[in-house]
MINU-480671 format. One record per residue (C-alpha): residue number from 1; residue in one letter; x, z, y. Coordinates in nm, 2 decimals. Example, Ala and Ser with C-alpha at 12.3 -4.5 7.8 and 13.67 -1.06 7.14 Angstrom:
2
<site num="1" residuo="A" east="1.23" up="0.78" north="-0.45"/>
<site num="2" residuo="S" east="1.37" up="0.71" north="-0.11"/>
***
This chain:
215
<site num="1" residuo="X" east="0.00" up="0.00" north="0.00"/>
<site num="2" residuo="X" east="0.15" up="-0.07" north="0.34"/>
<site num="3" residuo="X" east="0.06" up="0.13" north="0.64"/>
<site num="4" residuo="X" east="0.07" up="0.06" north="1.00"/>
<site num="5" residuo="X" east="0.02" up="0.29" north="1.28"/>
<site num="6" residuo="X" east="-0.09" up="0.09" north="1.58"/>
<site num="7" residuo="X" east="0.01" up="0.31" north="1.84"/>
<site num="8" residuo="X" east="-0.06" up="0.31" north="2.22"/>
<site num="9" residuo="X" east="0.18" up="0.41" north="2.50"/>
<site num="10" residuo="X" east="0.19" up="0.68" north="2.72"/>
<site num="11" residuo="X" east="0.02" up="0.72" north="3.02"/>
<site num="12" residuo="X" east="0.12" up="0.55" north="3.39"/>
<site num="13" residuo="X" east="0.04" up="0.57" north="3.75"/>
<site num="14" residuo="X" east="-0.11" up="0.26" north="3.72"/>
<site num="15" residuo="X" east="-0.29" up="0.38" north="3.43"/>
<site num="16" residuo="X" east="-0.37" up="0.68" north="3.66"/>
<site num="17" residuo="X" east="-0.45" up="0.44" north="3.96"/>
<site num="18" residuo="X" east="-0.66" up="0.18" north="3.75"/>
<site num="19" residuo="X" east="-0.43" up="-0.05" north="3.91"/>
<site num="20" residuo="X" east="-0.42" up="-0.37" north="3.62"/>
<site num="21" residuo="X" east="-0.03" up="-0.37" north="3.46"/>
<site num="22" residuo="X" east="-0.08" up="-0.69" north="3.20"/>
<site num="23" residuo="X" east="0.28" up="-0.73" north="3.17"/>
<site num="24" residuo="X" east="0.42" up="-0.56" north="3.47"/>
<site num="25" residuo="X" east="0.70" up="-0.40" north="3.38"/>
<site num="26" residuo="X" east="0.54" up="0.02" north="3.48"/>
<site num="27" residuo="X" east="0.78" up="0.33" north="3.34"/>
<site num="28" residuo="X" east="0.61" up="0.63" north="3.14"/>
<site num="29" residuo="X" east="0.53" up="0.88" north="3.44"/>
<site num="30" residuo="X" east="0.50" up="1.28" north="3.35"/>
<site num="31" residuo="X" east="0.22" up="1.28" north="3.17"/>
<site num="32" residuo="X" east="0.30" up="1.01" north="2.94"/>
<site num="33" residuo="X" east="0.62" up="1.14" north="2.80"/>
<site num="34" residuo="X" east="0.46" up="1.47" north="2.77"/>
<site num="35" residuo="X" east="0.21" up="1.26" north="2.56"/>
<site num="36" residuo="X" east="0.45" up="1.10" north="2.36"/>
<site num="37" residuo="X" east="0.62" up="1.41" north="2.28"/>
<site num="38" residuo="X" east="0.33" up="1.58" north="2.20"/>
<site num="39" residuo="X" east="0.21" up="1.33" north="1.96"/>
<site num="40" residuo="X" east="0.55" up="1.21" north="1.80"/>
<site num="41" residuo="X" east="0.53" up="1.51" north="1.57"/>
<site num="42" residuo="X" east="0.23" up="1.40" north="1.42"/>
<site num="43" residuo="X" east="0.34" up="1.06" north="1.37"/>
<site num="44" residuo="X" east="0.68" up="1.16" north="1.20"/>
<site num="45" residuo="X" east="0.49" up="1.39" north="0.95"/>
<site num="46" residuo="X" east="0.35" up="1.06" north="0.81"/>
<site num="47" residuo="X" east="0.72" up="1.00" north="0.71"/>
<site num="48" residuo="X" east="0.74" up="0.66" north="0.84"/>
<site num="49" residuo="X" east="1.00" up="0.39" north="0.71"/>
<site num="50" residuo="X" east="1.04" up="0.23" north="1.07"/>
<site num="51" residuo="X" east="0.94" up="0.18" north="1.44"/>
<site num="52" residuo="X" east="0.85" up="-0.13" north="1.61"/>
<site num="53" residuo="X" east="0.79" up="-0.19" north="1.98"/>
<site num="54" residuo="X" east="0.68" up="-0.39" north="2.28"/>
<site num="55" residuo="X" east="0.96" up="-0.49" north="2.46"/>
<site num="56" residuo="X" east="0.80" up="-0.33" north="2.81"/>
<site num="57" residuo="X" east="0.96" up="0.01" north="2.88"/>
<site num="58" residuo="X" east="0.62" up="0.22" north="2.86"/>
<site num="59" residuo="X" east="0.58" up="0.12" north="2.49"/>
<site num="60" residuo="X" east="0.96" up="0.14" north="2.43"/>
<site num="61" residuo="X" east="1.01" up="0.53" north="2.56"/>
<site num="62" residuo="X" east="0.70" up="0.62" north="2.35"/>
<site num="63" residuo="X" east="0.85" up="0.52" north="2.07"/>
<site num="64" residuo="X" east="1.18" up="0.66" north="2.15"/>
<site num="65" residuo="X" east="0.99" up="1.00" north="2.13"/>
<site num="66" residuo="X" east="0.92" up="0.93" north="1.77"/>
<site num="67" residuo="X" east="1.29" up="0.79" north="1.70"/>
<site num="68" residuo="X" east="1.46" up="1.10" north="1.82"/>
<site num="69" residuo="X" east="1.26" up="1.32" north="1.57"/>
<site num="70" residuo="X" east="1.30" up="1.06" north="1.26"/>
<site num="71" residuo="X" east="1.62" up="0.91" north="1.37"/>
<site num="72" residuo="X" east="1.52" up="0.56" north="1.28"/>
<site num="73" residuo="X" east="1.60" up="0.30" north="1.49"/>
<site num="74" residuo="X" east="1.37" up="0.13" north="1.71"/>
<site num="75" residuo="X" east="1.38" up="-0.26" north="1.68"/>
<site num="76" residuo="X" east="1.15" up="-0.44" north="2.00"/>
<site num="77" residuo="X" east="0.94" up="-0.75" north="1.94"/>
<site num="78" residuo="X" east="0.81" up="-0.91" north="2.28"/>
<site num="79" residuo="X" east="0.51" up="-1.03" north="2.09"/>
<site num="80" residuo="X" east="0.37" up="-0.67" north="2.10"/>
<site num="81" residuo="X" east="0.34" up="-0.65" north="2.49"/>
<site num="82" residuo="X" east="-0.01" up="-0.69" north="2.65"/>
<site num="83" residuo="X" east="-0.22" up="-0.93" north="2.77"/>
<site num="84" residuo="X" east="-0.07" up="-1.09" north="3.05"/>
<site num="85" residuo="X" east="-0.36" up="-1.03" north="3.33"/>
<site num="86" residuo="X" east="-0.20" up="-1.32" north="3.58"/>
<site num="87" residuo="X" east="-0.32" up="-1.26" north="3.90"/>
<site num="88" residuo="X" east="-0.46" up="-0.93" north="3.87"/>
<site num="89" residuo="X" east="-0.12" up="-0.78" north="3.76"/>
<site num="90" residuo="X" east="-0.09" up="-0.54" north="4.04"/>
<site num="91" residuo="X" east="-0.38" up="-0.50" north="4.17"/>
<site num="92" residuo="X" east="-0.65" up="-0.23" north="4.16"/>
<site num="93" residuo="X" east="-1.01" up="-0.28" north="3.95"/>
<site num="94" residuo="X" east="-1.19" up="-0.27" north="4.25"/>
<site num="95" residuo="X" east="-0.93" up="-0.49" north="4.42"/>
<site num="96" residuo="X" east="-0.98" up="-0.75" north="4.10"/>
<site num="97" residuo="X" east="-1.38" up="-0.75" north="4.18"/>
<site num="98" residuo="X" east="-1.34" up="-0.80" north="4.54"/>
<site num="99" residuo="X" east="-1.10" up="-1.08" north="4.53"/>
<site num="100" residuo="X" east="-1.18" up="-1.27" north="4.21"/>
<site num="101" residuo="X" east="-1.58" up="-1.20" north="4.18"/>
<site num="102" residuo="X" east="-1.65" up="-1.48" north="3.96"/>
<site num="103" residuo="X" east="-1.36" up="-1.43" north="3.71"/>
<site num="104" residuo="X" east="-1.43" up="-1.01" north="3.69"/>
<site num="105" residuo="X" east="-1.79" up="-1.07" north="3.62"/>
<site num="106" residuo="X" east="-1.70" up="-1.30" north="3.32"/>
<site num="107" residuo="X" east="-1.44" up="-1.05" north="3.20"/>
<site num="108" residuo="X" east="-1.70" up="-0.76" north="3.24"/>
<site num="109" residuo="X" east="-1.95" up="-0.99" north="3.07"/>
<site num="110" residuo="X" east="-1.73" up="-1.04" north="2.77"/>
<site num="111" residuo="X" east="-1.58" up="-1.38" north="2.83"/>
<site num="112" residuo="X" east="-1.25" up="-1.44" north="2.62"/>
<site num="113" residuo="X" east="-1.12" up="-1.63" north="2.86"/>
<site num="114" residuo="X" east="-1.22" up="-1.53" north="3.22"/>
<site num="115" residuo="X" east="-0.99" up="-1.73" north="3.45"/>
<site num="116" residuo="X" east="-0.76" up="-1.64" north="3.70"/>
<site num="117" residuo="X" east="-0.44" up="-1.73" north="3.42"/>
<site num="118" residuo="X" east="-0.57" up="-1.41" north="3.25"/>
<site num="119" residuo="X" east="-0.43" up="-1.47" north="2.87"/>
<site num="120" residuo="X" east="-0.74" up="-1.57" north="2.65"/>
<site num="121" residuo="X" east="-0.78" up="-1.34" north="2.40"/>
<site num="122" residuo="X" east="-0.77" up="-1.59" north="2.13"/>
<site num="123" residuo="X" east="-0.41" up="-1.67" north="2.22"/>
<site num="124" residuo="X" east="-0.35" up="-1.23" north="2.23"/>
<site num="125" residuo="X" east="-0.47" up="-1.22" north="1.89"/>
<site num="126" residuo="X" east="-0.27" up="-1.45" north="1.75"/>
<site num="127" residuo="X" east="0.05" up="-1.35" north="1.94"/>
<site num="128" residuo="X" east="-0.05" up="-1.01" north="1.84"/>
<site num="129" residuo="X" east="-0.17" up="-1.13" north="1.48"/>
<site num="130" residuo="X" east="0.13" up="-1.32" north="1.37"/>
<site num="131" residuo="X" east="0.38" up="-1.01" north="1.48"/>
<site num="132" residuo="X" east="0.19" up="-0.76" north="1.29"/>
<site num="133" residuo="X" east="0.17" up="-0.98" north="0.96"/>
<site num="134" residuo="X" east="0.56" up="-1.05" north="0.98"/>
<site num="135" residuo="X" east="0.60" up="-0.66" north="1.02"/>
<site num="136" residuo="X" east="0.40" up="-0.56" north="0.74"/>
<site num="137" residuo="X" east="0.58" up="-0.84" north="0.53"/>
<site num="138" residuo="X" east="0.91" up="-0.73" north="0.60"/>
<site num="139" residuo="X" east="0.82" up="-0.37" north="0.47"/>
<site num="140" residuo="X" east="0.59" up="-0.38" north="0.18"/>
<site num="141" residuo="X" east="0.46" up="-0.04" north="0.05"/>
<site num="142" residuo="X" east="0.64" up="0.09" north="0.36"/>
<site num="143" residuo="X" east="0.51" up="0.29" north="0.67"/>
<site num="144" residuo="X" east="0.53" up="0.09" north="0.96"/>
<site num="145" residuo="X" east="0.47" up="0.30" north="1.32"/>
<site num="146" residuo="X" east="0.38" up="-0.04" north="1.62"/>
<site num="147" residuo="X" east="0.40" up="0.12" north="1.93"/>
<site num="148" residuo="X" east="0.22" up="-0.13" north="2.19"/>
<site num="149" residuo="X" east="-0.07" up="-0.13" north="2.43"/>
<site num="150" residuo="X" east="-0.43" up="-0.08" north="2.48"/>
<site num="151" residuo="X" east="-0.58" up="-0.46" north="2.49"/>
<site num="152" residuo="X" east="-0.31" up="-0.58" north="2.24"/>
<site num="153" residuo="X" east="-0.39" up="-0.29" north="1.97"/>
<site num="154" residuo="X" east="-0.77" up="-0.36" north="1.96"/>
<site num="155" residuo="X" east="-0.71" up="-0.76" north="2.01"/>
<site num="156" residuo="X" east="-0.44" up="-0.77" north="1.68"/>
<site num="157" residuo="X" east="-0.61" up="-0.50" north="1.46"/>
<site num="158" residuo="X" east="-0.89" up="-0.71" north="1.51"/>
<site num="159" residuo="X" east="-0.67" up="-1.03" north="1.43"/>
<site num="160" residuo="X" east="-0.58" up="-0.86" north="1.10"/>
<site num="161" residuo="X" east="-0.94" up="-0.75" north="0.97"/>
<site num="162" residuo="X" east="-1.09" up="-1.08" north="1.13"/>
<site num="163" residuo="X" east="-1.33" up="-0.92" north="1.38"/>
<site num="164" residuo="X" east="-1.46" up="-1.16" north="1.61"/>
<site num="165" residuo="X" east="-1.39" up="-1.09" north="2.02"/>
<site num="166" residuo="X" east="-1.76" up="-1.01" north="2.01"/>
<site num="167" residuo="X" east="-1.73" up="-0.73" north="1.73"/>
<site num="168" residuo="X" east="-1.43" up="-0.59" north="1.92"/>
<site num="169" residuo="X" east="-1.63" up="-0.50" north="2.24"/>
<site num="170" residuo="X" east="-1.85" up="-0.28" north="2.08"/>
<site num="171" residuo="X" east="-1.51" up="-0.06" north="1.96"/>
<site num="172" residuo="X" east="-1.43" up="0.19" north="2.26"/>
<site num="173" residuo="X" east="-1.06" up="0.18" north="2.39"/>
<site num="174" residuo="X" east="-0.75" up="0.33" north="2.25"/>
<site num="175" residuo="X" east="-0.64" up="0.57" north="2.47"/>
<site num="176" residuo="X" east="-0.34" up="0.68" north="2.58"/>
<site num="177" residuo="X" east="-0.07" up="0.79" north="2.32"/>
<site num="178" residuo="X" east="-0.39" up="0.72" north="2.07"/>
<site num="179" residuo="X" east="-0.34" up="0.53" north="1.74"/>
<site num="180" residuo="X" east="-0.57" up="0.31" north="1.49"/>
<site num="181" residuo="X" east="-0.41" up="0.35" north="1.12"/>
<site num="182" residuo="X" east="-0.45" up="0.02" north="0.91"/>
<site num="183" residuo="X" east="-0.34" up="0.00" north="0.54"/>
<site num="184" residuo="X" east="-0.31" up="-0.32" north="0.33"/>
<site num="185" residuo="X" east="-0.49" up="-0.27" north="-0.04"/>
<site num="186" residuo="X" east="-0.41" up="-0.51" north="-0.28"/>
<site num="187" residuo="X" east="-0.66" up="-0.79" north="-0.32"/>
<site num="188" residuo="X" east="-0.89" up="-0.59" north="-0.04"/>
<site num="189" residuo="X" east="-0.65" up="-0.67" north="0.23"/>
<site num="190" residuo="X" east="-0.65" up="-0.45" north="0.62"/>
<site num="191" residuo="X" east="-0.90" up="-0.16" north="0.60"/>
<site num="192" residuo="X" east="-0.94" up="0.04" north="0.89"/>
<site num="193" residuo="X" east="-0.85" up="0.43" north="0.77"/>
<site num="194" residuo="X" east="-0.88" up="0.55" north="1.14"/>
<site num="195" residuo="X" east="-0.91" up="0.54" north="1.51"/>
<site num="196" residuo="X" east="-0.79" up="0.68" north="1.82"/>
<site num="197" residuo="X" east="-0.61" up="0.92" north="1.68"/>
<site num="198" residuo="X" east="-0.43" up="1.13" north="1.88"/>
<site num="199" residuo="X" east="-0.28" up="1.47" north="1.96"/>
<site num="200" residuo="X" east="-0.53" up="1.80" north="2.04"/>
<site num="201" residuo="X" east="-0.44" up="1.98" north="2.34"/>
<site num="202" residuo="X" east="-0.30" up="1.72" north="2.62"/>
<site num="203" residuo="X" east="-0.49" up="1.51" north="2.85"/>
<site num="204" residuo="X" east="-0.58" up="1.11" north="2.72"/>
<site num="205" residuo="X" east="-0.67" up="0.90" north="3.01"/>
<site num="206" residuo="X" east="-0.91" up="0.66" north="2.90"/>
<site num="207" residuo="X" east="-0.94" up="0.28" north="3.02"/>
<site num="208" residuo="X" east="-1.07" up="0.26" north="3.39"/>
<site num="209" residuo="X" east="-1.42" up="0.34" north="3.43"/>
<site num="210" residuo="X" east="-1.67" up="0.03" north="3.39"/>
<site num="211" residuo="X" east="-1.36" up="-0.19" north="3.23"/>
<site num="212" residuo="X" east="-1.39" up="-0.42" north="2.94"/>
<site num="213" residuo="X" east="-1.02" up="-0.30" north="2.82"/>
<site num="214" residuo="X" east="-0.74" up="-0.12" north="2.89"/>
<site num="215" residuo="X" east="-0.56" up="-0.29" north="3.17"/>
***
């Protein structure tokens, strides 16, 4: 049986903000690292085999929580990173609505692909899909600990148990320093064992109020 532990970043001040990071390149503040180092204890109790991360530093120093209590290494795959957001990176929610109108009420609405050079999600899932099913197949029977982001977690666990965009939406988001465990049986393929998983005690910010996703 392989596992893997889709596993969410730390929280930001754009997280904090609701100011839309896509791939903008935002550090771990206070609250994050105390997240990560409040959950990596959980995670290394599942005895995992190795650690695998987005390339942007947010994902990267949440998994570097984890690596200094297991002391496996941390390889980074630039396929994990998020949806690139295109010209919302930077900007606030409110911001988004006020500027783009058109493009926000599609994304609110569900569209997979709003506009505005947001990534459609079709391409996320694959990026996202194809990364995860290389991981898995490098390590077979192994634990496998993916630390990554909010929209590309929900967008590639879907990839892997073929949910529809549509399906998806009606999943709330994986909050910070949260994690969705996946394990590959046999014949029955990805199961979904669990979701949003995450350490008692220390505050999760959610995705911004009235969002589709984790931005």
């Amino acid at each position: 049986m392989t596992r893997l532990i889709i596993w969410r970043h730390g929280n930001t001040d754009w997280n904090a903000a609701n100011k839309v990071q896509g791939q903008t390149e935002v550090p771990l503040n206070d609250l994050g690292r105390e997240q990560a180092r409040e959950a990596a204890p959980l995670l290394a109790a599942l005895n995992p085999d190795a650690i695998v991360t987005s390339d942007l530093s947010r994902a990267a120093d949440t998994a570097a929580a984890l690596a200094a209590l297991t002391g496996l290494p941390v390889r980074s795959d630039a396929r994990l990173r998020e949806r690139y957001f295109g010209q919302w990176q930077g900007l606030l929610l409110t911001e988004v609505a006020e500027r783009f109108p058109e493009e926000y009420a599609r994304w609110r609405a569900g569209d997979p692909a709003p506009g505005a050079d947001v990534e459609p999600l079709d391409e996320l899932g694959k990026r996202m899909g194809a990364a995860l099913h290389e991981i898995a197949d490098e390590m077979p029977g192994g634990t496998i600990v993916v630390a990554t982001h909010g929209g590309a977690a929900r967008q590639g666990c879907g990839q892997l148990l073929g949910w529809d965009h549509t399906v998806l939406r009606t999943i709330g988001p994986l909050r910070n320093c949260h994690w969705t465990d996946l394990r590959q049986e046999g014949d029955r393929g990805w199961r979904l064992r669990a979701y949003n998983v995450g350490p008692l005690g220390v505050p999760a910010t959610p995705a911004a109020p009235g969002s589709a996703e984790p931005v």
